[in-house]
N, C-alpha and C positions, 0 to 999 in steps of 0.2 A: 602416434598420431595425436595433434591438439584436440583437449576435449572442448569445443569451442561453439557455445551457445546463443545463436542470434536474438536478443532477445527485444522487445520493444515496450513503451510505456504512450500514454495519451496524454496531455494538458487539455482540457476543453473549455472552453465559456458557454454559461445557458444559452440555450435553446430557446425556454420561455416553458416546456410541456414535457413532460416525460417521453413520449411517444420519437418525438424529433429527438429527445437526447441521445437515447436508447439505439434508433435508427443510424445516427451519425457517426454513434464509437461503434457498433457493425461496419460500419464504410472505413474507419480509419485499422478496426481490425483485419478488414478484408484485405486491406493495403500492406499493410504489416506483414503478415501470409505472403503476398502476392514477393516483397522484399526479403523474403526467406526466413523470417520471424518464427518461434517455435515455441515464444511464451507472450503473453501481453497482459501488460494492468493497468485499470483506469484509477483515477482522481477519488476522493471521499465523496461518499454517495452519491456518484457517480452520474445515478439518472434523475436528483434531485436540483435545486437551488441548495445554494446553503442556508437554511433556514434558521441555522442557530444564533443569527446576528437579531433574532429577535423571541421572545419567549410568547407562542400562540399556540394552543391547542390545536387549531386550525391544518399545523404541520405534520401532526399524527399520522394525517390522510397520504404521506408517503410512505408510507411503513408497510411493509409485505414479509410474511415468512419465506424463509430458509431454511432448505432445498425449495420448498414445493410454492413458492410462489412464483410470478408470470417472468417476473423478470430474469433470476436462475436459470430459471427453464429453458429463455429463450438464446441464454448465454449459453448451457446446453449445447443448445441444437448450433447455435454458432461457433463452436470447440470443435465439434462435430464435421461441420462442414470446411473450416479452417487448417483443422491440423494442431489448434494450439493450446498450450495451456491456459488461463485465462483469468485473474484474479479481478473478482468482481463487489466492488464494495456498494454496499446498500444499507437502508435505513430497516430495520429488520423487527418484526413483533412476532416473540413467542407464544405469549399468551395478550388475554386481555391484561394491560398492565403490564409487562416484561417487555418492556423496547432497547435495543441495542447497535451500536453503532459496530458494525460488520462487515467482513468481509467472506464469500464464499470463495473455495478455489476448485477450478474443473479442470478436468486433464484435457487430454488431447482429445481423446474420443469422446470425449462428453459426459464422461464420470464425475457425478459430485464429489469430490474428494472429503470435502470438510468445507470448517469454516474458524473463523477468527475473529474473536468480541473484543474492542478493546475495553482496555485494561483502564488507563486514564481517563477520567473526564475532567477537561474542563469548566468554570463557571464564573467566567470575566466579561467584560464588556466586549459585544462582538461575539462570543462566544458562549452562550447560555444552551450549554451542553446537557447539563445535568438537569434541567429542563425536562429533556425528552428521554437521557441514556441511561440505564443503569450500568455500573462497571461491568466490563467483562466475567465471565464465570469457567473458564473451558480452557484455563491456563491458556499456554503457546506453543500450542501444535505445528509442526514442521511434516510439510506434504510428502511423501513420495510420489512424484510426477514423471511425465515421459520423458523431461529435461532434464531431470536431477533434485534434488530436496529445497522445497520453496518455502518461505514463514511470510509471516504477513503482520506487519504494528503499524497501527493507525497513529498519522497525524501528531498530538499531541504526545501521545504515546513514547514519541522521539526523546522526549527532555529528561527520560527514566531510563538509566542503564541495566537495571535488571532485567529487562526484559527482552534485548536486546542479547545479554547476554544466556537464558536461556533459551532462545533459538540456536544460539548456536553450538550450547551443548545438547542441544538437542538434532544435531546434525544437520542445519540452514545451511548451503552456500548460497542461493539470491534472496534475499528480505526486500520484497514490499513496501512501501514506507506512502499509500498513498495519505494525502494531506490536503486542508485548505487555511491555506495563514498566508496576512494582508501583510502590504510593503507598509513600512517604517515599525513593525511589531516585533519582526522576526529576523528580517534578512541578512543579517549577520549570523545569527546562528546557522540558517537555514544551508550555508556553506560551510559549514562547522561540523557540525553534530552529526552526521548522516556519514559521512567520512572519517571521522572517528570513530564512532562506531565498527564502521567496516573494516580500522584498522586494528579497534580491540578486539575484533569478535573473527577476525581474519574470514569476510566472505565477501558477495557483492550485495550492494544496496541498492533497487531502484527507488529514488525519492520524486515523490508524485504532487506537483502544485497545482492548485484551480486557476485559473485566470480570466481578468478581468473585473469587473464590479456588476452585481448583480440586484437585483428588485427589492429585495429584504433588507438593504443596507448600506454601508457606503465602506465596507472591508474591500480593498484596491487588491486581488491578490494577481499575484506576480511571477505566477509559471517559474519559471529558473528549474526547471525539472532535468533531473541528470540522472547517469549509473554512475558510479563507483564502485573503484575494484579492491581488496582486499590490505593495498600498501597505502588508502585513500587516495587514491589518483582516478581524477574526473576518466572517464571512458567516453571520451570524444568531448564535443563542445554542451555546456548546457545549453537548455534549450529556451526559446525566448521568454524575457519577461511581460510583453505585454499582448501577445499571437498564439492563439492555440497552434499545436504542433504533435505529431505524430514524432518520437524520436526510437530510431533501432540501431541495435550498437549490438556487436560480438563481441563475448565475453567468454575468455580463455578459463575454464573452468582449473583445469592444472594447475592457474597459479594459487588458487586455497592450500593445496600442500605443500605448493614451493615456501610461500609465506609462513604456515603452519612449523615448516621443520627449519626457516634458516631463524623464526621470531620466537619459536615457543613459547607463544604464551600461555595456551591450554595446558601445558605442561608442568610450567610454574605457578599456576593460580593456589589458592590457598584457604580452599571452604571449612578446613578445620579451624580458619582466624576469623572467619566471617559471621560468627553468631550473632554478633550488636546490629548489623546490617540489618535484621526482620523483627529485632525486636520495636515492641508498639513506643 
C-alpha cells in the first residue's frame, strides 16, 4: 500500500494585527483537516508583518518564547483539535537579548516536538534581518512526527546547501522551506533552488511564500508556493502569485526510496573529500 501523505501549506497576506492573522491560518487550517490534510505549514513569522523591510526597535514587540509562549500554545491546542502536524514559524525571544527567527513543530496531538533557528541571516535592503536575529544555534533537527520525519530551513536559509543537505542525513523526507522574498529579487531562483534541493537531498520540499505588499515596505512578495517531490517535479500546480491560497497535495512518500536506490546519491557522497567545505 502507498505510503501517501496529504499534506498542506498556507500563503497569507497581513491582516494588519496578530489576533486576525493567528485566527485566519486556524480557518485555513481547519480546512486543510476538513480536505484530508495531516501536516500543515504557515509562511515566515507567520503571525507578524514582515518587519525586516525596515530596522525599528519597535518590532521587538512581536517576539514571544518558544514552547511556552501564547502563540505555540495555541497552535497546540489547534494540532490537537485538527489531527495535524503543524510547523509553526514565529519571531522567537529566548532571553532578554536572544531573538531568533524560528520555527516550532507540534505533532498531531499537540506535542511540542522541537524547534528550528535558522541558521542564515540576512542584512540587505529589504531585509534587515540581523537587525533583530541572531544565527540559529540548535543545528537541523529532523522531527519524528505522526506523518513521518519533518525539518524545517527558513527562507534565506534556501541559497545554502549544507543545510539542506544535513536534514537529510539526518533522516528528512518533507522539508519546510517557509519564506518571505519580493518579486523581481528572487523569482528565478525561487523555482530553482527548492527543487534542486529536493533533487539532491532526494525528499519533499514544501516552499512557503508571503504575498502581497505590506505597511513596512514596498517588498511585492509573490506567493508562487508549491511541494516538490524528490525527482524535483512541482506536486500539482503552484499556487498564486498575487492571492493568498491554501494549497494540499498528496505526497507518495515511497518515492524517497524509489529515488534513493535508482540515484544513489547518499551512497556515493564523499565526506572524506569534503574537509575545505568548513573550513573559515
Amino acid at each position: 500500500m502507498a505510503n501517501v501523505v496529504r499534506a498542506a501549506l498556507v500563503q497569507a497576506t497581513w491582516t494588519g494585527d496578530t489576533e486576525s492573522m493567528v485566527a485566519k491560518h486556524e480557518e485555513h487550517a481547519r480546512e486543510a483537516a476538513r480536505q484530508g490534510a495531516k501536516v500543515i505549514g504557515f509562511q515566515e513569522v507567520f503571525n507578524a508583518p514582515y518587519f525586516c523591510q525596515v530596522q525599528d526597535p519597535e518590532h521587538y514587540r512581536w517576539a514571544e518564547p518558544v514552547p511556552d509562549g501564547p502563540t505555540t500554545r495555541r497552535m497546540q491546542e489547534l494540532a490537537r483539535e485538527t489531527g495535524m502536524v503543524i510547523v509553526v514559524p514565529v519571531f522567537e525571544i529566548e532571553q532578554s537579548g536572544f531573538y531568533y527567527n524560528t520555527a516550532a513543530v507540534i505533532d498531531a496531538d499537540g506535542t511540542f516536538l522541537g524547534k528550528y533557528r535558522k541558521h542564515h541571516i540576512p542584512q540587505v535592503k529589504g531585509f534587515w534581518e540581523k537587525f533583530y536575529f541572531k544565527p540559529g544555534n540548535i543545528g537541523w533537527p529532523v522531527f519524528d512526527t505522526a506523518v513521518g520525519k519533518v525539518g524545517v530551513y527558513i527562507c534565506y536559509d534556501r541559497h545554502f546547501p549544507e543545510g539542506w543537505r544535513q536534514l537529510g542525513l539526518n533522516g528528512a523526507q518533507l522539508v519546510y522551506n517557509p519564506s518571505a522574498t519580493h518579486r523581481g529579487l528572487s523569482n528565478y531562483l525561487w523555482r530553482l533552488e527548492q527543487p534542486a534541493a529536493a533533487v539532491a537531498n532526494e525528499y519533499f520540499v514544501a516552499a512557503i511564500n508571503r504575498v502581497g505588499v505590506e505597511e513596512y515596505g514596498d517588498n511585492d512578495f509573490y506567493g508562487t508556493s508549491y511541494f516538490v517531490d524528490p525527482r524535483g517535479q512541482f506536486v500539482g500546480e503552484t499556487a498564486s502569485d498575487k492571492e493568498e491560497e491554501l494549497v494540499v497535495r498528496d505526497l507518495d512518500f515511497d518515492l524517497i526510496e524509489e529515488v534513493r536506490q535508482q540515484w544513489a546519491f547518499y551512497r556515493d557522497r564523499r565526506p572524506d573529500a569534503y574537509d575545505g567545505l568548513v573550513r573559515p
